[in-house]
PDB file of N, CA, C and O in Angstrom:
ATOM      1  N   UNK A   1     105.798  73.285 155.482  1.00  0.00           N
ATOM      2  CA  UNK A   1     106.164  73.916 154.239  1.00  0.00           C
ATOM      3  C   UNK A   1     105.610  75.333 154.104  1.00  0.00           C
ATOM      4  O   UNK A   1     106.061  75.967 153.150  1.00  0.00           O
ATOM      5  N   UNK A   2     104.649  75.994 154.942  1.00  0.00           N
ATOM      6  CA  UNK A   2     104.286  76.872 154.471  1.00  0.00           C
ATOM      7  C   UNK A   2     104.744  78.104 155.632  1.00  0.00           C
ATOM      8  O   UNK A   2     104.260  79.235 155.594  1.00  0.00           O
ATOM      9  N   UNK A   3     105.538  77.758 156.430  1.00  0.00           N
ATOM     10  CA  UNK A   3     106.161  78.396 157.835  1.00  0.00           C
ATOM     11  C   UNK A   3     106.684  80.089 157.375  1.00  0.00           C
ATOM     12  O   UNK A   3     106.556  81.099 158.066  1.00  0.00           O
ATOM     13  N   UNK A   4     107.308  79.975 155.959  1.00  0.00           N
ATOM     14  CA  UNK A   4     107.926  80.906 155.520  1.00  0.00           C
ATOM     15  C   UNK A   4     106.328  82.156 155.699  1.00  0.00           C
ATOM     16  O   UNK A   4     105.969  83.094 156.412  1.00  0.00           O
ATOM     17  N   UNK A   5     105.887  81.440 154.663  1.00  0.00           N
ATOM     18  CA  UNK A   5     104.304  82.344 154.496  1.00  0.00           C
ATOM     19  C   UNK A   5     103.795  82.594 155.784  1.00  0.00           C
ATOM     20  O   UNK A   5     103.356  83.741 155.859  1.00  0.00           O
ATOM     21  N   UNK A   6     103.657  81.751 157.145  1.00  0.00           N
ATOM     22  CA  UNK A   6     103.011  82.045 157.963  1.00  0.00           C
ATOM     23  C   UNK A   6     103.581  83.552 159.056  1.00  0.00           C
ATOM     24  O   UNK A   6     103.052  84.436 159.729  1.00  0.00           O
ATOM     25  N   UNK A   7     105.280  82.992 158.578  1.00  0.00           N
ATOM     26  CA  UNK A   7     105.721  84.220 159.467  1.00  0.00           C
ATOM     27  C   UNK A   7     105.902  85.261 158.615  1.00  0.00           C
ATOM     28  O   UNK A   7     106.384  86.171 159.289  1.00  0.00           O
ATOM     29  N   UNK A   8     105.756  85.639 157.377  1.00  0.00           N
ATOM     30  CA  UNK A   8     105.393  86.870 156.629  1.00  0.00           C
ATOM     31  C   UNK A   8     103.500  87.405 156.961  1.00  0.00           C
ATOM     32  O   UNK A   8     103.171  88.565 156.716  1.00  0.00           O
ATOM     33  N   UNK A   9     102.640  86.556 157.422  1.00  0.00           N
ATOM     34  CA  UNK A   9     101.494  86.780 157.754  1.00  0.00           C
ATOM     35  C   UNK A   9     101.383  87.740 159.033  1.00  0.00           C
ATOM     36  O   UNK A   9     100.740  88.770 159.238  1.00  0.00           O
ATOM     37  N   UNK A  10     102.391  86.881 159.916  1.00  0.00           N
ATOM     38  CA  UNK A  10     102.471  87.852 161.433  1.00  0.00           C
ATOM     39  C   UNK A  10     103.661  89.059 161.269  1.00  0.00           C
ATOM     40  O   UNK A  10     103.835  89.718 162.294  1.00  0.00           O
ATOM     41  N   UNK A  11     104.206  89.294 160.504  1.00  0.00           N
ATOM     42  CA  UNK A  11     104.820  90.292 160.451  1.00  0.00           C
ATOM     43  C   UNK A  11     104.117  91.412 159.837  1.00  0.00           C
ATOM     44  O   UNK A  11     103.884  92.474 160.415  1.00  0.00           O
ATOM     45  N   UNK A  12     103.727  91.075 158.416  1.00  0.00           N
ATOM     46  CA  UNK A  12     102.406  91.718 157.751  1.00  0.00           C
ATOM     47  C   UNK A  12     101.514  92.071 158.000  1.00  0.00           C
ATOM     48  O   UNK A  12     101.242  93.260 157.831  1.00  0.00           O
ATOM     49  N   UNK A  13     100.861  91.410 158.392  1.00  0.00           N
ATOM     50  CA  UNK A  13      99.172  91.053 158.524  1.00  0.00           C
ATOM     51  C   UNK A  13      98.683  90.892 157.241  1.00  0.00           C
ATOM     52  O   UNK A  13      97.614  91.449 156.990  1.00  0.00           O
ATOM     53  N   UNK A  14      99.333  90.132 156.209  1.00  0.00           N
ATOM     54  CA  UNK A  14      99.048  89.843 155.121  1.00  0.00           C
ATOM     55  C   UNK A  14     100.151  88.999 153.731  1.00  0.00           C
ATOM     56  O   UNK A  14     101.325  89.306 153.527  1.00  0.00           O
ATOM     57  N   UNK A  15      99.675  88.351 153.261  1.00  0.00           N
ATOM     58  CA  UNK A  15     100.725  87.117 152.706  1.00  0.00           C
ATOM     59  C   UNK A  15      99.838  86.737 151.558  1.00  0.00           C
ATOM     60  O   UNK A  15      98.686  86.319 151.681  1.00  0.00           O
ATOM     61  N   UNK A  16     100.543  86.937 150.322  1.00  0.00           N
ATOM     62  CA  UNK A  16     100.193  86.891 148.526  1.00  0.00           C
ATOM     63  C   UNK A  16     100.700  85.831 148.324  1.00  0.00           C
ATOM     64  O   UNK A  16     101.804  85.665 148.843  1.00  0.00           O
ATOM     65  N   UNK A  17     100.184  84.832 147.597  1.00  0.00           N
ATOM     66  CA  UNK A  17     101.209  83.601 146.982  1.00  0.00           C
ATOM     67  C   UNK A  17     100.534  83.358 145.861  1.00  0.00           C
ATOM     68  O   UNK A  17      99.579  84.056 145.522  1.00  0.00           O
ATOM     69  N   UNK A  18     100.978  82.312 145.153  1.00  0.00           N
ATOM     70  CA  UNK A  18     100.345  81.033 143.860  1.00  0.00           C
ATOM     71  C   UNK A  18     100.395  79.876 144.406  1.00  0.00           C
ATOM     72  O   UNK A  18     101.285  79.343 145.069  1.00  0.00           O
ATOM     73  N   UNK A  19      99.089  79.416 143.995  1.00  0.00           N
ATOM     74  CA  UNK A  19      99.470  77.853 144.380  1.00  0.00           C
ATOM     75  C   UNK A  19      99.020  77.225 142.921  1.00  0.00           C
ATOM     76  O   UNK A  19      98.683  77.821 141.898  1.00  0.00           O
ATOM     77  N   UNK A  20      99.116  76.018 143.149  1.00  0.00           N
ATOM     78  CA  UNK A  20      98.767  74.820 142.119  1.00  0.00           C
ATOM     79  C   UNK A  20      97.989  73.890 142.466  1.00  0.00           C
ATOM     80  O   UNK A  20      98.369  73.086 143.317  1.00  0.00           O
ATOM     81  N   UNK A  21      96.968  73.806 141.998  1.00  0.00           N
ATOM     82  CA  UNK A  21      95.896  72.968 142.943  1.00  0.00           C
ATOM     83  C   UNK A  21      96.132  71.871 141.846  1.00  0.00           C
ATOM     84  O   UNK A  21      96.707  72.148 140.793  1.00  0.00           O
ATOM     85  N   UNK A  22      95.522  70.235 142.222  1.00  0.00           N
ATOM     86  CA  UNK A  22      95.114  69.064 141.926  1.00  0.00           C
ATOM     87  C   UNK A  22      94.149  68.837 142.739  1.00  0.00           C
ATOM     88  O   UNK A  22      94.183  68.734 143.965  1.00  0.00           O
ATOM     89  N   UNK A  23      93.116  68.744 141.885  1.00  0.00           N
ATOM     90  CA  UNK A  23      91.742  68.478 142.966  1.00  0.00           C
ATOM     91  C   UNK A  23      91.232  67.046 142.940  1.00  0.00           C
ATOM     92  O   UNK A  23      92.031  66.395 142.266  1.00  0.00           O
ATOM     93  N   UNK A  24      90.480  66.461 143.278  1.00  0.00           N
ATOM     94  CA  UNK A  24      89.584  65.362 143.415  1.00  0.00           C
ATOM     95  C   UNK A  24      90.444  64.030 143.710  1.00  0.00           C
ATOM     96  O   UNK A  24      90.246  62.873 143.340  1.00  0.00           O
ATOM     97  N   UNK A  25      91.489  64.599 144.520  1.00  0.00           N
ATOM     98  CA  UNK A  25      92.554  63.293 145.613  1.00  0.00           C
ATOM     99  C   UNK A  25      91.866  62.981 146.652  1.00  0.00           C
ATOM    100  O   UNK A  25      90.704  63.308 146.894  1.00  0.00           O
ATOM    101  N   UNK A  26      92.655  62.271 147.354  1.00  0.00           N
ATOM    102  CA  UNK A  26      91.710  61.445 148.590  1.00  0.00           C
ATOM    103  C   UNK A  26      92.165  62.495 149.674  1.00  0.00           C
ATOM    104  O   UNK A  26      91.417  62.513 150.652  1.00  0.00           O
ATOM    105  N   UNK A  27      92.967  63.160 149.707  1.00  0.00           N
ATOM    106  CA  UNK A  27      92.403  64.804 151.109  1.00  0.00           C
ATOM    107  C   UNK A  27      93.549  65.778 151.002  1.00  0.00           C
ATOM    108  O   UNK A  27      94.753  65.660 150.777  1.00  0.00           O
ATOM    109  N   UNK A  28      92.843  66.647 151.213  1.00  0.00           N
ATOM    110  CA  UNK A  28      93.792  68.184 151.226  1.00  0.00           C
ATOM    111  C   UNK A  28      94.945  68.334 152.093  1.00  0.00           C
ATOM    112  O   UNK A  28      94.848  68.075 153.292  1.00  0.00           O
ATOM    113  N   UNK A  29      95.978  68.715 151.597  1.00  0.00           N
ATOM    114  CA  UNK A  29      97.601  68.798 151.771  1.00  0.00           C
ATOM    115  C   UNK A  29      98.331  69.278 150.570  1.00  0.00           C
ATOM    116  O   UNK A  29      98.083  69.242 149.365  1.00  0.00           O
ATOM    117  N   UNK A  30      99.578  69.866 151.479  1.00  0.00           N
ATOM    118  CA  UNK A  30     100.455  70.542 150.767  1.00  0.00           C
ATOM    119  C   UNK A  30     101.220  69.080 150.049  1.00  0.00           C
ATOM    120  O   UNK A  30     101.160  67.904 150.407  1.00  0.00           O
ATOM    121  N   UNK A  31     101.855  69.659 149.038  1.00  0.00           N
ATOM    122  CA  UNK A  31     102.613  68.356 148.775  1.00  0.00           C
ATOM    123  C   UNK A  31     103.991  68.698 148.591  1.00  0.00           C
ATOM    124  O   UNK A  31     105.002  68.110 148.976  1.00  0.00           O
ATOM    125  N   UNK A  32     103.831  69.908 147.839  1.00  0.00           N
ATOM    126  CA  UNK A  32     105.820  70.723 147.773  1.00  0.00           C
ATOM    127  C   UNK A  32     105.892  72.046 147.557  1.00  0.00           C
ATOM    128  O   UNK A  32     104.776  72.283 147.097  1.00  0.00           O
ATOM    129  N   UNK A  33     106.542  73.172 147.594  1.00  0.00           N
ATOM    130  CA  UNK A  33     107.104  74.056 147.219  1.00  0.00           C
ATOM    131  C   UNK A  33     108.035  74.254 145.769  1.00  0.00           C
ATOM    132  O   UNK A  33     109.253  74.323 145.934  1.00  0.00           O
ATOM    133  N   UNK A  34     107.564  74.335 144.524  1.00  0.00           N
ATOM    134  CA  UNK A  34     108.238  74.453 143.271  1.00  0.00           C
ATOM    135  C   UNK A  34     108.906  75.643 143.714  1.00  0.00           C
ATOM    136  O   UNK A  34     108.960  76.431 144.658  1.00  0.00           O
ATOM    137  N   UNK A  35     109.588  75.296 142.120  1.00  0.00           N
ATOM    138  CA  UNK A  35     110.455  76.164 141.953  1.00  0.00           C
ATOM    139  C   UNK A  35     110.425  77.013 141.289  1.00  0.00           C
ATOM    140  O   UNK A  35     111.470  77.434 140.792  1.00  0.00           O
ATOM    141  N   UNK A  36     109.224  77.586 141.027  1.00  0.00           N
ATOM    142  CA  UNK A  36     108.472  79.185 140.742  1.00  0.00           C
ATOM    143  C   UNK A  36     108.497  79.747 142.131  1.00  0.00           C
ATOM    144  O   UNK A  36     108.406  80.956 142.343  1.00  0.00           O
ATOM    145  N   UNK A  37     108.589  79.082 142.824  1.00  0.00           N
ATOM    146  CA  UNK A  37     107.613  79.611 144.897  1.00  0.00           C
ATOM    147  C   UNK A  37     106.489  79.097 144.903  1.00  0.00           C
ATOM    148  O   UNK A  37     106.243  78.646 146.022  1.00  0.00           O
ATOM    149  N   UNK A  38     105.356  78.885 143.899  1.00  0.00           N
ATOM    150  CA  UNK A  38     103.968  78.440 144.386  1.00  0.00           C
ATOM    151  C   UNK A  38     104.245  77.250 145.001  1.00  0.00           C
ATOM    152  O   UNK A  38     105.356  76.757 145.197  1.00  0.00           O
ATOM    153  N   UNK A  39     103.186  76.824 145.289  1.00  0.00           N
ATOM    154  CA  UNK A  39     102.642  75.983 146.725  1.00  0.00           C
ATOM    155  C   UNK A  39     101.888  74.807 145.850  1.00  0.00           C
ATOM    156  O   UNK A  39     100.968  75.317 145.210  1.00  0.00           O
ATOM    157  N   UNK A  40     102.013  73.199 145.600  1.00  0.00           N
ATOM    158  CA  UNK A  40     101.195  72.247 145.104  1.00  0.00           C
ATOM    159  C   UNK A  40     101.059  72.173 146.499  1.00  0.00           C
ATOM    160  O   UNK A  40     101.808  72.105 147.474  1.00  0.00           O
ATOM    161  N   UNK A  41      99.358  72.223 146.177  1.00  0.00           N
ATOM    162  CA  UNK A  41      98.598  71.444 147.020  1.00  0.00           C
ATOM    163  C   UNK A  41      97.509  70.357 146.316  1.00  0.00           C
ATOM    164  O   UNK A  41      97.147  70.426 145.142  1.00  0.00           O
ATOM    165  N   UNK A  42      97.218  69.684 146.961  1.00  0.00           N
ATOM    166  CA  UNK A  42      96.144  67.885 146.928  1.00  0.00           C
ATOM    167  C   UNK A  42      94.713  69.024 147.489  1.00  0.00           C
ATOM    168  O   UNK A  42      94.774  70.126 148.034  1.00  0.00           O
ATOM    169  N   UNK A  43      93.843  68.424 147.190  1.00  0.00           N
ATOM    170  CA  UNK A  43      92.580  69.205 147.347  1.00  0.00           C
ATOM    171  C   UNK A  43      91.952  67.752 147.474  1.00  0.00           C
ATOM    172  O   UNK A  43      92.502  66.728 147.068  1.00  0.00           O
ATOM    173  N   UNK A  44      90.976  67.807 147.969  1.00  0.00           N
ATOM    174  CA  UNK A  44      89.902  66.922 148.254  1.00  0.00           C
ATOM    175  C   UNK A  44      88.642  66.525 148.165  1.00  0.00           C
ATOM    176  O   UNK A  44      87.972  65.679 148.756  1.00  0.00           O
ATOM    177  N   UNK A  45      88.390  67.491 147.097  1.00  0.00           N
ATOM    178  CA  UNK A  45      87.420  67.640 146.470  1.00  0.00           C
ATOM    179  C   UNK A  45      87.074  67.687 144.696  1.00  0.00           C
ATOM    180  O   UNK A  45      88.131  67.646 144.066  1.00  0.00           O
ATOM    181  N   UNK A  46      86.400  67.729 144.207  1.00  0.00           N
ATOM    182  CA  UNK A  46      86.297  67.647 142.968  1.00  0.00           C
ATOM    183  C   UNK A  46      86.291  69.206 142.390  1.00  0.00           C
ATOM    184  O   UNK A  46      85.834  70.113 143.085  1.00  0.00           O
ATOM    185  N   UNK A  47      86.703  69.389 141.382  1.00  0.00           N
ATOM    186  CA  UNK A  47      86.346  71.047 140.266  1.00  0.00           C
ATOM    187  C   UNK A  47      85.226  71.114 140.106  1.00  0.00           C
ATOM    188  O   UNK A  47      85.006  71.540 138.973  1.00  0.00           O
ATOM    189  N   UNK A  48      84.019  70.843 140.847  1.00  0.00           N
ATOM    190  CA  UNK A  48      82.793  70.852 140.208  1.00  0.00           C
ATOM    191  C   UNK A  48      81.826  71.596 140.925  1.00  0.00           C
ATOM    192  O   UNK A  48      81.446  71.149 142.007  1.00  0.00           O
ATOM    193  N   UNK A  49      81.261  72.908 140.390  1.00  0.00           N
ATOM    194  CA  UNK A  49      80.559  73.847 140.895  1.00  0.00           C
ATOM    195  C   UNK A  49      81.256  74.727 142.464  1.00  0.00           C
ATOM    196  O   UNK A  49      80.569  74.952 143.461  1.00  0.00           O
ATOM    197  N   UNK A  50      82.280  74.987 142.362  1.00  0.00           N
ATOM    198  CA  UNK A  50      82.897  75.805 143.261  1.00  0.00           C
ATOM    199  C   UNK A  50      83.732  74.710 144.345  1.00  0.00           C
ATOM    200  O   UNK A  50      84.623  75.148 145.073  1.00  0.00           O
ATOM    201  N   UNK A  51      83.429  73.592 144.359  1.00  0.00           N
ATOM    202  CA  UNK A  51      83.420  72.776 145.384  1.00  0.00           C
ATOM    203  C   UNK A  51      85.029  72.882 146.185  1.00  0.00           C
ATOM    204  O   UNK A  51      85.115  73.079 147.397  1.00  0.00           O
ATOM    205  N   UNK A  52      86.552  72.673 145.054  1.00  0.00           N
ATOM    206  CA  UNK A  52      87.564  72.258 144.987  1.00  0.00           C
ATOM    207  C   UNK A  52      87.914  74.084 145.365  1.00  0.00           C
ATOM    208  O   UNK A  52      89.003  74.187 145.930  1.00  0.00           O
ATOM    209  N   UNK A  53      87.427  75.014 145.220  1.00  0.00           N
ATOM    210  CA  UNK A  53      87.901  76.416 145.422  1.00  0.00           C
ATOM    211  C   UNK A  53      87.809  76.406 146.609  1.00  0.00           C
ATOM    212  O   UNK A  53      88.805  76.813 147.208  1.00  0.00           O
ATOM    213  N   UNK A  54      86.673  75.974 147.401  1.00  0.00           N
ATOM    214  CA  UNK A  54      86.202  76.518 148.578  1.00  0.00           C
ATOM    215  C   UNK A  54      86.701  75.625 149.360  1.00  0.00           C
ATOM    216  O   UNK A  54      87.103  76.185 150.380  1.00  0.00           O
ATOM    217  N   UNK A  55      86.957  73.974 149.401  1.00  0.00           N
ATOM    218  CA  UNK A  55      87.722  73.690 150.314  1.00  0.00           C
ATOM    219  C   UNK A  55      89.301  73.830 150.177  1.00  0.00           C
ATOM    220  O   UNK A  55      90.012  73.610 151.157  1.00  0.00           O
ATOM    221  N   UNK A  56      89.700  74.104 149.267  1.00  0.00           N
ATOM    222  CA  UNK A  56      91.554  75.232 149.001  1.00  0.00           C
ATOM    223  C   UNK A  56      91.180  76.337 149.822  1.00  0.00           C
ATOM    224  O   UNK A  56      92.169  76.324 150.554  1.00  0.00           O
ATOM    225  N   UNK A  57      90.500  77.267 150.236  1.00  0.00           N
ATOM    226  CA  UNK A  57      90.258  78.039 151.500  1.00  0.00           C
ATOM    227  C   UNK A  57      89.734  77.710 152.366  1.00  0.00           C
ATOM    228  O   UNK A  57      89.888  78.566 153.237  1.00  0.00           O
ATOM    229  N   UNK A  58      89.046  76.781 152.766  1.00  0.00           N
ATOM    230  CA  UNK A  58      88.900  76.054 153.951  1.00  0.00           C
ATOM    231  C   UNK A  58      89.863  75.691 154.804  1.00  0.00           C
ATOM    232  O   UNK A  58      89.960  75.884 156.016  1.00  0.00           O
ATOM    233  N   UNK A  59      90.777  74.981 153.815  1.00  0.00           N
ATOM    234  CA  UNK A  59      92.130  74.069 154.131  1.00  0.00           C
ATOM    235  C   UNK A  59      93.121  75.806 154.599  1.00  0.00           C
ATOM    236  O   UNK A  59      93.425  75.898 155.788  1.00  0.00           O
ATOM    237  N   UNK A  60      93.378  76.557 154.014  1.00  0.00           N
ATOM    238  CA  UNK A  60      94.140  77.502 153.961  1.00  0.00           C
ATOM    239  C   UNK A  60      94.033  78.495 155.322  1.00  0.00           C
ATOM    240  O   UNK A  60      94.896  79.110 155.948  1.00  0.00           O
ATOM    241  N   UNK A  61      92.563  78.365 155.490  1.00  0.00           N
ATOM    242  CA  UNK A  61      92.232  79.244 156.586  1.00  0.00           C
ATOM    243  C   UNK A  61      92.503  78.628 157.840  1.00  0.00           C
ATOM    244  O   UNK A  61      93.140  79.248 158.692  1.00  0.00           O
ATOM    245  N   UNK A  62      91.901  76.953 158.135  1.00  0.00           N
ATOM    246  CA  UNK A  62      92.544  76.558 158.702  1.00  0.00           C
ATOM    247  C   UNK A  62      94.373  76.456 159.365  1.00  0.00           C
ATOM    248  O   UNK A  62      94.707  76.349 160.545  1.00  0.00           O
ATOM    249  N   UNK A  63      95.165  76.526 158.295  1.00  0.00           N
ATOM    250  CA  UNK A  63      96.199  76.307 158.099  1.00  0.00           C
ATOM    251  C   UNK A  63      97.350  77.516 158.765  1.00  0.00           C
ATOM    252  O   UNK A  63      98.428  77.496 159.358  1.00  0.00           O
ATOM    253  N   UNK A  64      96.318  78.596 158.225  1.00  0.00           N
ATOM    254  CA  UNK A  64      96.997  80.201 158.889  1.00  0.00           C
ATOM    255  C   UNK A  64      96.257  80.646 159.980  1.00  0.00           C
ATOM    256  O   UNK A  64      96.456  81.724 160.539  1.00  0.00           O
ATOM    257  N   UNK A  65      95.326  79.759 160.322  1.00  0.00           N
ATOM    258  CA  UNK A  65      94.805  80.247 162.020  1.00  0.00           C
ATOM    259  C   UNK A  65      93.872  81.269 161.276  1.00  0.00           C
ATOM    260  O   UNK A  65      93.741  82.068 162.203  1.00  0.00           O
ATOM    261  N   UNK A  66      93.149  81.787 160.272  1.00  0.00           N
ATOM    262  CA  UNK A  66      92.132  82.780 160.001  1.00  0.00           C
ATOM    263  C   UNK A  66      90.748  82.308 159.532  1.00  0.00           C
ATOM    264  O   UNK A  66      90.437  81.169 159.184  1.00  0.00           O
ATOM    265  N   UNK A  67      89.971  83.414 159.590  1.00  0.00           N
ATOM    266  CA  UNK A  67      88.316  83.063 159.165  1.00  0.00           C
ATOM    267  C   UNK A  67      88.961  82.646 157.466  1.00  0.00           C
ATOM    268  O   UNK A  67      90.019  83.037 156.971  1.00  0.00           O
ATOM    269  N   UNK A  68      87.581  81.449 156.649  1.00  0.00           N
ATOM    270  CA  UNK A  68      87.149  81.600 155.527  1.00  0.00           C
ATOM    271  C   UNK A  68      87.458  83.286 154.962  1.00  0.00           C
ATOM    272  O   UNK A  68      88.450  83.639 154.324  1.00  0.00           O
ATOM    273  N   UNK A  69      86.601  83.940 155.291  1.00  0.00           N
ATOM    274  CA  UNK A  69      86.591  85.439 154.937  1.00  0.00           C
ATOM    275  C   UNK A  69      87.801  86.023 154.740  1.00  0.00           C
ATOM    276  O   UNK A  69      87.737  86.910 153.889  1.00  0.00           O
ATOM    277  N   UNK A  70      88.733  85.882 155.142  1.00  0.00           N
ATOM    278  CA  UNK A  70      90.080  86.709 155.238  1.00  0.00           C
ATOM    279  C   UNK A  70      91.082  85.717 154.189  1.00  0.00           C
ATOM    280  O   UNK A  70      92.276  85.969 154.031  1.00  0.00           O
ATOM    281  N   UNK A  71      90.488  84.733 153.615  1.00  0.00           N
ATOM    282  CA  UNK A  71      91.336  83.845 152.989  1.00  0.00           C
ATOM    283  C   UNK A  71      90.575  84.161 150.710  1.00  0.00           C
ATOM    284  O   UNK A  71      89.828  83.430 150.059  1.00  0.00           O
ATOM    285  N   UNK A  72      91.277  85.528 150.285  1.00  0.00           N
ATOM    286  CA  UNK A  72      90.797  86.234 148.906  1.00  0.00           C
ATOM    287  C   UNK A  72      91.583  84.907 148.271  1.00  0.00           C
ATOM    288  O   UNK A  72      92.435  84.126 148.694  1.00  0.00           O
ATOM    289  N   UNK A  73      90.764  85.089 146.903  1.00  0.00           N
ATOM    290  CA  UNK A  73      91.139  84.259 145.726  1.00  0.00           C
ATOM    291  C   UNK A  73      91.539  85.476 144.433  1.00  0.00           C
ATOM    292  O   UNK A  73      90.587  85.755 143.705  1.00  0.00           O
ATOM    293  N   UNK A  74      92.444  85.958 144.230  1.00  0.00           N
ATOM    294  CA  UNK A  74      92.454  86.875 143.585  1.00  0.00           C
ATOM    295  C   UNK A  74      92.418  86.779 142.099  1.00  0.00           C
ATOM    296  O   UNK A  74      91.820  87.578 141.378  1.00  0.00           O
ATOM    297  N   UNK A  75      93.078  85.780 141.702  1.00  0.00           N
ATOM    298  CA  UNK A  75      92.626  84.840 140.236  1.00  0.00           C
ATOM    299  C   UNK A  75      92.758  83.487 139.984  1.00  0.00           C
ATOM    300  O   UNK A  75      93.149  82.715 140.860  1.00  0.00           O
ATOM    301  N   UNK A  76      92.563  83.245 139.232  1.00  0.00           N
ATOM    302  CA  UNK A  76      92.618  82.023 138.710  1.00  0.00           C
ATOM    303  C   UNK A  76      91.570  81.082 139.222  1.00  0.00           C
ATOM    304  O   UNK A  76      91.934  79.913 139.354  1.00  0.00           O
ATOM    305  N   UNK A  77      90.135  81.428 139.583  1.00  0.00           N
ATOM    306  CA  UNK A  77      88.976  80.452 139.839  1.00  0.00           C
ATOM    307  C   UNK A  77      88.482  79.393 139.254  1.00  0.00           C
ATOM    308  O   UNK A  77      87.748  78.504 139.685  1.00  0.00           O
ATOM    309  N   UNK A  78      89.199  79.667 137.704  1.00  0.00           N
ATOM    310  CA  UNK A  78      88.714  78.373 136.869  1.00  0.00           C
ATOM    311  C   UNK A  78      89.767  77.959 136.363  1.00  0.00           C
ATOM    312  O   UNK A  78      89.728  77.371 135.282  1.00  0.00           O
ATOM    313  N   UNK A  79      91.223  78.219 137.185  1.00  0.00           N
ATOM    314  CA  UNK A  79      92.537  77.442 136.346  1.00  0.00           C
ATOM    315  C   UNK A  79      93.171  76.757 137.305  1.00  0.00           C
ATOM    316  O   UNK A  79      93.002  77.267 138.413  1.00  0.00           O
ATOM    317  N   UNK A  80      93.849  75.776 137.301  1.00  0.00           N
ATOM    318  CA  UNK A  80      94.320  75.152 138.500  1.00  0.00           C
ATOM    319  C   UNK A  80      95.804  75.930 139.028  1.00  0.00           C
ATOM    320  O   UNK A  80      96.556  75.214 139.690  1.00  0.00           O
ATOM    321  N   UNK A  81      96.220  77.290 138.772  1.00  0.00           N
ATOM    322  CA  UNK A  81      97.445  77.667 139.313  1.00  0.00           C
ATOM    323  C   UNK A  81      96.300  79.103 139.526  1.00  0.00           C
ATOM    324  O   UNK A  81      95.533  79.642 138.728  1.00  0.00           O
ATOM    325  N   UNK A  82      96.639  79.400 141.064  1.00  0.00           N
ATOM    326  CA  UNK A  82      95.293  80.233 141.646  1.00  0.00           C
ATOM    327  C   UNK A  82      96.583  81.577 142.633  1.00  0.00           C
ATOM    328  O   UNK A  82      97.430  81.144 143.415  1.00  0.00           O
ATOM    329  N   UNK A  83      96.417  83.194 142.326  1.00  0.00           N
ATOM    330  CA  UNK A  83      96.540  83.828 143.361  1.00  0.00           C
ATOM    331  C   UNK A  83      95.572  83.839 144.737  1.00  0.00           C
ATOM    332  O   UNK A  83      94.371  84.090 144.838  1.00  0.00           O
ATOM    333  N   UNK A  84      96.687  83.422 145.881  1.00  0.00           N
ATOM    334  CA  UNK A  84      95.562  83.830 146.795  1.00  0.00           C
ATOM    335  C   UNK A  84      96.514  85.006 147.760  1.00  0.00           C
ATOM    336  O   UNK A  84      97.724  85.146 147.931  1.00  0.00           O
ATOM    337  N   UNK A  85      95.371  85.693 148.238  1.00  0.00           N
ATOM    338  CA  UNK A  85      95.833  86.222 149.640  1.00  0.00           C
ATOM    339  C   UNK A  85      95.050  86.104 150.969  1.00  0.00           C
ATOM    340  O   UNK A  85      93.841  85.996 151.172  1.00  0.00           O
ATOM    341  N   UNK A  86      96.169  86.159 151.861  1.00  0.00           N
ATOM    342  CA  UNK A  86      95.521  86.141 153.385  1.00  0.00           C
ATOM    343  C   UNK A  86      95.816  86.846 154.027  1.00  0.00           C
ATOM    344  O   UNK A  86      96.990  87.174 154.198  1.00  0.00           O
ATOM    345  N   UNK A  87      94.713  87.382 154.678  1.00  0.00           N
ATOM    346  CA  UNK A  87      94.850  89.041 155.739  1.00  0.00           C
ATOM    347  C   UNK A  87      94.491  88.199 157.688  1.00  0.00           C
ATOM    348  O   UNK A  87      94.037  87.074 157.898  1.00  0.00           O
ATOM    349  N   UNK A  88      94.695  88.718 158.210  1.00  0.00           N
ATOM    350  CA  UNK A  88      94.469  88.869 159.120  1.00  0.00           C
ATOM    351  C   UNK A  88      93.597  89.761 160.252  1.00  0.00           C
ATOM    352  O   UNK A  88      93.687  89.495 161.450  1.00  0.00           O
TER     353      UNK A  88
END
């Protein structure tokens, strides 16, 4: 699901989205593509003290082949519909 984003990453060297997080499921995954464009994803962790942010870039960095570091949170840290970007 996220193929579109990955090949705007290698063309770019950089890829803006929204996602929609649900946190504290039993493990991190995409689940669909709405129909705004953001991205629901399952998180695997709980909202509690950064925990559910940082593995949504864990999972993400993984996901696009990049460091933690290159994976920005640009808003939404304390709302569950989050800008992120990823550089390369």
């Amino acid at each position: 699901m996220l193929e579109t984003h990955r090949k705007e990453l290698a063309a770019k060297n950089t890829v803006q989205f929204y996602v929609r997080v649900r946190s504290g499921m039993s493990k991190t995954e995409v689940q669909s593509i709405m129909d705004d464009g953001s991205i629901k994803i399952h998180v695997g962790a709980k909202a509690i003290m950064g925990k559910a942010n940082a593995e949504l870039k864990r999972y993400l960095a993984e996901e696009f082949g990049v460091s933690k570091e290159n994976v920005k949170m640009l808003s939404g840290a304390s709302n569950r519909v989050k800008l992120m970007r990823i550089v390369t």
